[in-house]
C-alpha positions in Angstrom: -11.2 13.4 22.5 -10.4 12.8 18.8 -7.1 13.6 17.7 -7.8 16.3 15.3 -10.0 18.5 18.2 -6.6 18.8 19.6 -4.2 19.2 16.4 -5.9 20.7 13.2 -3.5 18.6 10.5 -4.1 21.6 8.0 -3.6 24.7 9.6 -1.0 23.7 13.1 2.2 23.6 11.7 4.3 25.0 9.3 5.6 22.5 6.4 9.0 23.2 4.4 7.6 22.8 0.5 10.7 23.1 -1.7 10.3 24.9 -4.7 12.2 24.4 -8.0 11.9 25.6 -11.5 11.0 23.3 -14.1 14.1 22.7 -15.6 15.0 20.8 -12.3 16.9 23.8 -10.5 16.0 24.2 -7.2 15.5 27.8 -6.0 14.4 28.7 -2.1 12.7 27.1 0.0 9.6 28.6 1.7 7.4 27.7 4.3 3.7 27.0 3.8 0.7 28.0 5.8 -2.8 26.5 5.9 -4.9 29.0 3.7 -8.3 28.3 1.9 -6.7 28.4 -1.3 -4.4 25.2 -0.4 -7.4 23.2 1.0 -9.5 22.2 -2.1 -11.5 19.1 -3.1 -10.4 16.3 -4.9 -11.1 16.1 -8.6 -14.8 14.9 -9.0 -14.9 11.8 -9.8 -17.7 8.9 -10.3 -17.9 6.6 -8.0 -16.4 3.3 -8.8 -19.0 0.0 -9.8 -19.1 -3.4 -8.3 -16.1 -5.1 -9.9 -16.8 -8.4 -11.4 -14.7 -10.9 -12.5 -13.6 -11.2 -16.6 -16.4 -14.0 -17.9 -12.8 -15.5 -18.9 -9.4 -14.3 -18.2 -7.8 -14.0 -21.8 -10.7 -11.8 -22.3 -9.3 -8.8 -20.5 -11.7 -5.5 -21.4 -10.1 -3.5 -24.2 -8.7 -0.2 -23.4 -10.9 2.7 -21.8 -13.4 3.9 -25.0 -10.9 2.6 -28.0 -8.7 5.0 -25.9 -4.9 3.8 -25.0 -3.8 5.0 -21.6 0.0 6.0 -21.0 -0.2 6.7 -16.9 3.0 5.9 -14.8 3.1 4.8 -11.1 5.9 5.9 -8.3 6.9 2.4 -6.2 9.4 2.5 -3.7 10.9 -1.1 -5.0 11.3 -3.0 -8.4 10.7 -5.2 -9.5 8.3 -7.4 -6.8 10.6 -9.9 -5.4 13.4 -7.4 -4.0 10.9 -5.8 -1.3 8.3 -6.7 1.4 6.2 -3.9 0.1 2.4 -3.8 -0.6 2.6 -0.6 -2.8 5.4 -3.3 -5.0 3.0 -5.8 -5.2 0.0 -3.5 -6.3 2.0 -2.1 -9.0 3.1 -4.8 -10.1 0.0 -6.8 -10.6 -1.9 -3.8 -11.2 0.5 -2.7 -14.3 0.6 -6.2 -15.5 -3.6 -6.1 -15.9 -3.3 -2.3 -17.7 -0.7 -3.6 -20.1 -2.5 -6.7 -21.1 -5.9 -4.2 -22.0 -3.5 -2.6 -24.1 -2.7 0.6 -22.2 1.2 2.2 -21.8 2.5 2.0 -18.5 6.1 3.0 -17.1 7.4 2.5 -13.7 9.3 5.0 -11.7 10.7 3.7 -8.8 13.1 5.0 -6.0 15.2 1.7 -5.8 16.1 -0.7 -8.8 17.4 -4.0 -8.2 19.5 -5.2 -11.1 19.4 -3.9 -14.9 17.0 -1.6 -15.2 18.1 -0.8 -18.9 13.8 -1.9 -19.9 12.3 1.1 -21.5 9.2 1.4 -19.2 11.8 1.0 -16.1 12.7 4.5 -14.8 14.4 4.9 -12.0 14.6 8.0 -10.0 18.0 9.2 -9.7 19.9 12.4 -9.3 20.9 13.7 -12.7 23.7 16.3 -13.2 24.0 19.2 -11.5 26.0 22.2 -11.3 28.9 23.2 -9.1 27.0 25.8 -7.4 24.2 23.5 -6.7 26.3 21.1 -5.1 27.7 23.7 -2.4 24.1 24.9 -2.2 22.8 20.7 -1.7 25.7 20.5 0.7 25.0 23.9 3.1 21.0 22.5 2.8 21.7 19.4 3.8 23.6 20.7 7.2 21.2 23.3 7.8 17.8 20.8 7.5 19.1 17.2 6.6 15.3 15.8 6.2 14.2 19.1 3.9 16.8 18.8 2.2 17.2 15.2 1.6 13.6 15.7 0.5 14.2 18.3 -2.2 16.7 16.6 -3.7 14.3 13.7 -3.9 11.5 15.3 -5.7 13.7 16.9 -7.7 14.8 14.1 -9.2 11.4 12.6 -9.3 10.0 15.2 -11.0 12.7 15.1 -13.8 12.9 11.3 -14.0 8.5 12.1 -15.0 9.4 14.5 -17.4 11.9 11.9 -19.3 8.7 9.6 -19.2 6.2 12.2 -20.4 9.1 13.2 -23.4 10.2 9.6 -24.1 6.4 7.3 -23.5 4.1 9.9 -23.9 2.8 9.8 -20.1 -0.1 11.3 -20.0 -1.2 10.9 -15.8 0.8 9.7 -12.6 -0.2 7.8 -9.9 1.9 8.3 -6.5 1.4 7.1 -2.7 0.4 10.1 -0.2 3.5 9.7 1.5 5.5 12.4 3.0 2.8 14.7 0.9 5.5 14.4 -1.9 2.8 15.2 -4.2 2.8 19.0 -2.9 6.2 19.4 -4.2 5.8 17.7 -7.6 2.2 18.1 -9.2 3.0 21.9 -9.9 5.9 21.3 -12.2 4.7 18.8 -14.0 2.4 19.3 -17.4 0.1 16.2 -16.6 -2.5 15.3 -13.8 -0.9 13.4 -10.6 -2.8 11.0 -8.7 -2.8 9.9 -4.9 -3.6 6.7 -3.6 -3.9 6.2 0.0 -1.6 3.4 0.8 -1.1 3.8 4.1 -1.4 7.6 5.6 0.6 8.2 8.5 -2.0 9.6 10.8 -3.5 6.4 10.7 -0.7 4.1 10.5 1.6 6.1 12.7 -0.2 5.5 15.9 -0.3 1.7 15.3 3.4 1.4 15.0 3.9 4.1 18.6 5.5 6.3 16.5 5.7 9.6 18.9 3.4 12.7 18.1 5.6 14.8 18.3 6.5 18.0 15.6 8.4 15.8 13.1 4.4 13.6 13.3 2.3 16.8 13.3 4.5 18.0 10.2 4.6 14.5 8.1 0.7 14.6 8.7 -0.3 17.7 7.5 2.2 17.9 4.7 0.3 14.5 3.5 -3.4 16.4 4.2 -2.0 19.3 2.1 -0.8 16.6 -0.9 -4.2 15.1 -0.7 -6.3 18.0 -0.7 -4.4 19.2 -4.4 -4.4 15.9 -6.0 -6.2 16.0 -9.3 -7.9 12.6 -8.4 -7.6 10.5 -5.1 -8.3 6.8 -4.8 -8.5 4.6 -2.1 -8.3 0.8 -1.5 -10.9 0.4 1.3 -13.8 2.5 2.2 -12.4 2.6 5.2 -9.3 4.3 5.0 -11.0 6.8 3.0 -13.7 8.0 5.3 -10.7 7.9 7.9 -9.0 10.3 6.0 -12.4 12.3 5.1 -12.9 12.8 8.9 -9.3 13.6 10.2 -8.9 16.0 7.5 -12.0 17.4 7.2 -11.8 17.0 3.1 -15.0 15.9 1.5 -13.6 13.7 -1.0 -16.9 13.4 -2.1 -16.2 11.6 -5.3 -13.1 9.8 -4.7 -12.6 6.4 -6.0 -12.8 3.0 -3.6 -10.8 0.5 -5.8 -9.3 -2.4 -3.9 -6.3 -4.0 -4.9 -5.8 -6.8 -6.9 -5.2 -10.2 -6.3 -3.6 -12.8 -7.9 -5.0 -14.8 -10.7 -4.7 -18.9 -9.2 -6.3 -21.4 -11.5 -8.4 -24.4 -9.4 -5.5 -26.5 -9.7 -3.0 -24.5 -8.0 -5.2 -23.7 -5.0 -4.9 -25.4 -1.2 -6.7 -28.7 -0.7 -7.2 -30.4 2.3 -5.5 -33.8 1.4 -2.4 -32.3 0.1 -1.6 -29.8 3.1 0.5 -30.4 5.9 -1.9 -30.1 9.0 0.6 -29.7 11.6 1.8 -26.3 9.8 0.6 -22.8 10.1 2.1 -20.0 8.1 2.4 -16.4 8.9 3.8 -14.2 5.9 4.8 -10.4 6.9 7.0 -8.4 8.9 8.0 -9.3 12.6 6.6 -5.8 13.6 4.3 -3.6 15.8 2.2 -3.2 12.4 1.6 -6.5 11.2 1.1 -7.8 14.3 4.2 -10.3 14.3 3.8 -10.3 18.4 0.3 -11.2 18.2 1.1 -14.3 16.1 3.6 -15.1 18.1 1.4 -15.0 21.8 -1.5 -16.5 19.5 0.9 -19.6 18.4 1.7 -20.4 22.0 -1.7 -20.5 23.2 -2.6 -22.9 20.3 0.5 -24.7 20.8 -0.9 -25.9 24.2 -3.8 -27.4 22.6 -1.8 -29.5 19.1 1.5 -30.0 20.3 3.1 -31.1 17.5 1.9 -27.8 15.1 4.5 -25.6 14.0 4.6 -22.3 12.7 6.5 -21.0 9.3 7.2 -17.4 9.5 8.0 -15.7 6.7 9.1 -12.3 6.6 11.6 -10.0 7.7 12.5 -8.9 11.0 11.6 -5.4 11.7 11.4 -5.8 15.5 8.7 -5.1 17.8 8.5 -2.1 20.3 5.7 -3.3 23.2 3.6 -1.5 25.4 6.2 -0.5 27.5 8.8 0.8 25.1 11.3 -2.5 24.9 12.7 -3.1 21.6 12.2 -6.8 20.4 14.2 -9.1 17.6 12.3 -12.2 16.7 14.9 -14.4 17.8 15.5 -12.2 21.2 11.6 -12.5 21.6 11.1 -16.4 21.0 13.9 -16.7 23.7 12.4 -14.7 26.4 8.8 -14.2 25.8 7.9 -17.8 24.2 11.3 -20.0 24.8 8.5 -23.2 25.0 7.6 -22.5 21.0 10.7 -21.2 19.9 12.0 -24.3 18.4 8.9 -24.6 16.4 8.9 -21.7 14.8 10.7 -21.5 11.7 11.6 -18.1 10.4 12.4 -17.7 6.9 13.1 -14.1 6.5 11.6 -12.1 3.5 11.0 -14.9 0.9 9.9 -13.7 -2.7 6.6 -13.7 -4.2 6.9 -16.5 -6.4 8.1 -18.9 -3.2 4.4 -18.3 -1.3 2.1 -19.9 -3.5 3.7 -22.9 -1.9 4.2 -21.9 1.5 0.2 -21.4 1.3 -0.7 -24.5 0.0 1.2 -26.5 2.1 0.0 -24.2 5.8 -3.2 -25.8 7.1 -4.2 -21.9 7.7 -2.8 -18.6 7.4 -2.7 -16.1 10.5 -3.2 -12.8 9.9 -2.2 -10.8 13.0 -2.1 -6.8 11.7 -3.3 -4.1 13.7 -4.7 -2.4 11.4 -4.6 -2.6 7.7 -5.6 0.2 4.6 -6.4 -3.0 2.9 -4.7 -6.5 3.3 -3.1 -7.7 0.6 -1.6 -10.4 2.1 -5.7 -11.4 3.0 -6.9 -11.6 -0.4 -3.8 -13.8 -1.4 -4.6 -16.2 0.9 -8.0 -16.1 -0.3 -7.2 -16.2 -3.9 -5.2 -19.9 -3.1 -8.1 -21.1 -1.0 -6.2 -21.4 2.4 -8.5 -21.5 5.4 -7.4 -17.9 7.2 -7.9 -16.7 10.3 -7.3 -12.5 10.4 -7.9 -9.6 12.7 -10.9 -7.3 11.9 -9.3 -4.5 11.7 -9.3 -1.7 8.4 -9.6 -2.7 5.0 -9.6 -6.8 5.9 -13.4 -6.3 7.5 -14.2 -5.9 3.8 -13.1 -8.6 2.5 -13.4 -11.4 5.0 -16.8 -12.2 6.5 -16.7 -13.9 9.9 -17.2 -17.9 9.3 -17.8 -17.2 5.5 -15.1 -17.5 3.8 -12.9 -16.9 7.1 -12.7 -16.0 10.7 -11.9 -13.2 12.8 -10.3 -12.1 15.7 -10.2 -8.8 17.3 -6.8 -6.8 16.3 -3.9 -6.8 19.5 -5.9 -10.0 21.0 -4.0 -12.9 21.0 -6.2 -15.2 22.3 -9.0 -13.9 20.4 -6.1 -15.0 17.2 -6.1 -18.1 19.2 -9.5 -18.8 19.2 -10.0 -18.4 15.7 -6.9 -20.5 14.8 -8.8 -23.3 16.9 -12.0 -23.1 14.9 -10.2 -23.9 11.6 -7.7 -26.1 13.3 -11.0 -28.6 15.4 -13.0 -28.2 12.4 -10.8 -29.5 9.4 -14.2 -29.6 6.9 -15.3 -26.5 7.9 -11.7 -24.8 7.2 -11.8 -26.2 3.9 -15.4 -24.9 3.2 -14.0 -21.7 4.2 -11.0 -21.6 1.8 -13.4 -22.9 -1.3 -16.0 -19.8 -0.5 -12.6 -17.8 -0.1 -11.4 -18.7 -3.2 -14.8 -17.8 -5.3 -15.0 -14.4 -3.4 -11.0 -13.6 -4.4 -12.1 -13.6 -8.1 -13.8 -10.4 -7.7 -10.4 -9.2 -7.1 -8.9 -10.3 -10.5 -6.5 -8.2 -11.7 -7.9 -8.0 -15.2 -11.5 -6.3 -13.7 -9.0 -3.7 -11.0 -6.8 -2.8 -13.8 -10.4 -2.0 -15.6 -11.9 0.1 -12.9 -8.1 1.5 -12.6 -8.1 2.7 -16.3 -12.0 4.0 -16.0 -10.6 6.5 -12.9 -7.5 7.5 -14.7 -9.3 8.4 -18.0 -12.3 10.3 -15.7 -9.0 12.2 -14.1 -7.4 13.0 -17.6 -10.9 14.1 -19.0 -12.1 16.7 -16.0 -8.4 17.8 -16.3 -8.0 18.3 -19.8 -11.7 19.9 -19.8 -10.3 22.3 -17.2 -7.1 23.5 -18.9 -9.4 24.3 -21.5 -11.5 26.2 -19.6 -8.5 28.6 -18.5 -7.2 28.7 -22.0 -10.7 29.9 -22.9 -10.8 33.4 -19.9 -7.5 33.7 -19.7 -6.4 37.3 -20.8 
């Protein structure tokens, strides 16, 4: 039985919505039902085109129309190189490709690393508050610790946009779907707020075991409710959207599919075959339940039987993995008891920053990709974009991108010797794997950031127009 003919994510639980006035002053909090009026479609928007590559990358599009976009995006992180974070990298590159055509574009994020004294840095902090609100902060926080930790939180969001909107001019935000922040923030803010679905938790909660339970059920539908007000919603993969179409039961008939961008790697930084080592495989991402860190690991041994002298660079932080009967693993704790006869040819780097992989990928014969399930797959397409022969798990967004024994191969997710099998292919067949990283290469172009960054300007400007046509409309019967 599907999970939502048991749990309707709209209407089952209650969800505490914090409410504050627009000067940043928080008043009470109330508690939210499912009703009609809260369930609405997204924005109408037009579908998003093929995306082609630039015919040459300093010949980025111009802005949207002769029209100069000022939009800012919420990242947990900044800048890239602090945090093992796909919603980092996509902002980053993303905002690199909008700022080259000439648009505005300001960052607010919940954690700075370093100075963050640049003008379109703002970081989301707690401003000054009263006396009384302190008491107030400290009697929430001990009734409802999560609520109230919450509040506080898009309280200073909300202020931390309105200094951008005073200071750059923003005109639109974008913001992950997370926590359904959005349902606490859009109505106090003068411009439209965008969600894009980086990872909802009804569909990424399950991978990682997280329990069901009423803290799940609330996290969900407080998301389903952020969603369902958004002015626009957009999407990285058709297939997280028409995953949240169905659980929700929100037509979203005219929300935007626009993958994420890739990174720009000119011929002569990409992987050859004479120049890599061919005793090396490289897995980049967390040593979790998610990413599959597990799988690599069980997928390494099996091939390990076959080349005895390959070794595996992991790089990534450890997260640890809970398995199918509920035992908490470390990396290290799992090399020694579950594969003590690869553990010494592993070598785990920890998180390594983004500019240290484009040679960890050049030098891996292949890249394992071991995720359970993935909105997109980021760390796919970068493998692509170098040329690296790739083996991945068909699973999510990554079944859009790769095509079996194209310009990759695939395994089923949460089978290691599927992983295995795969690995084997590229690792027998040397020519082939290289044929497969060329045609991987070609196909990553269509991810330039230049072209995303396009067809991410196009959306926001459709957003800003239906928006700005409707406040007109109200101007026009109001009383």
């Amino acid at each position: 039985m599907p999970f939502h003919d048991r749990f309707d994510p709209l209407r089952g639980f209650p969800v505490q919505i914090a409410t504050f006035s627009f000067n940043g002053t928080c008043d009470n909090p109330l508690t939210m039902t499912g009703s009609k009026g809260a369930i609405r479609t997204a924005s109408r928007l037009p579908p998003t085109a093929k995306i082609s590559p630039p015919s040459h990358h300093n010949d980025a599009p111009t802005a949207v129309g002769d029209r100069a976009l000022s939009v800012a995006f919420l990242t947990p992180a900044w800048p890239v190189d602090v945090a093992a974070n796909g919603i980092v990298t996509y902002v980053d590159s993303i905002a690199a490709g909008m700022r080259r055509q000439g648009h505005t574009v300001c960052i607010l994020s919940a954690y700075c690393h370093g100075s963050s004294s640049q003008p379109d840095i703002y970081p989301v902090k707690r401003g000054a508050v009263s006396a009384l609100a302190w008491i107030r902060d400290g009697l929430t926080i001990r009734i409802n610790r999560s609520a109230a930790l919450r509040e506080r939180f898009c309280r200073a969001l909300v202020n931390t946009a309105r200094r951008a909107i005073a200071e750059r001019g923003v005109q639109l935000l974008e913001m992950e779907e997370t926590f359904g922040w959005i349902h606490d923030v859009k109505p106090h803010l003068p411009i439209p707020v965008v969600v894009r679905l980086h990872g909802p938790h009804f569909a990424n909660g399950p991978v990682m075991r997280v329990p069901t339970d009423s803290a799940f059920h609330r996290r969900v539908r407080a998301e389903g409710l952020g969603i369902a007000i958004a002015d626009g919603v957009s999407s990285p993969s058709r297939d997280i959207l028409d995953q949240t179409r169905e659980f929700y039961r929100l037509p979203l008939s005219d929300a935007a599919v626009i993958p994420y961008p890739g990174p720009d790697v000119s011929p002569e930084h990409c992987w050859s075959l004479a120049e890599c080592d061919r005793s090396r495989l490289l897995f980049v991402g967390r040593f979790d339940r998610h990413k599959g860190g597990d799988v690599v690991i069980e997928a390494f041994r099996k091939v390990a039987q076959r080349f005895p002298h390959i070794r595996l660079c992991f790089a990534g932080p450890d997260d640890g993995v809970t398995d199918d009967q509920g035992r908490y693993w470390t990396l290290a704790k799992y090399l020694e008891e579950r594969a003590p006869d690869v553990a010494k040819r592993v070598d785990w780097l920890g998180q390594q920053p983004n500019s240290s992989l484009a040679e960890l990928r050049r030098k891996a014969f292949a890249t394992m990709v071991g995720s359970r399930y993935e909105t997109f797959g980021i760390v796919v397409l970068e493998a692509m974009a170098y040329g690296c022969p790739l083996a991945a798990t068909q699973t999510g967004g990554i079944a859009e991108i790769v095509e079996d024994g194209v310009n990759g191969v695939l395994a089923r997710p949460g089978d290691p010797d599927d992983l295995a099998s795969a690995i084997l292919r590229l690792l027998e067949a040397p020519a082939f794997a290289a044929k497969l990283g060329r045609r991987a290469a070609e196909d990553a172009t269509r991810y330039h950031p230049d072209a995303i960054a396009h067809e991410t300007a196009l959306f926001h400007q459709s957003v800003l127009d239906r928006w700005n046509a409707s406040a007109r409309r109200n101007l026009r019967w109001s009383p």
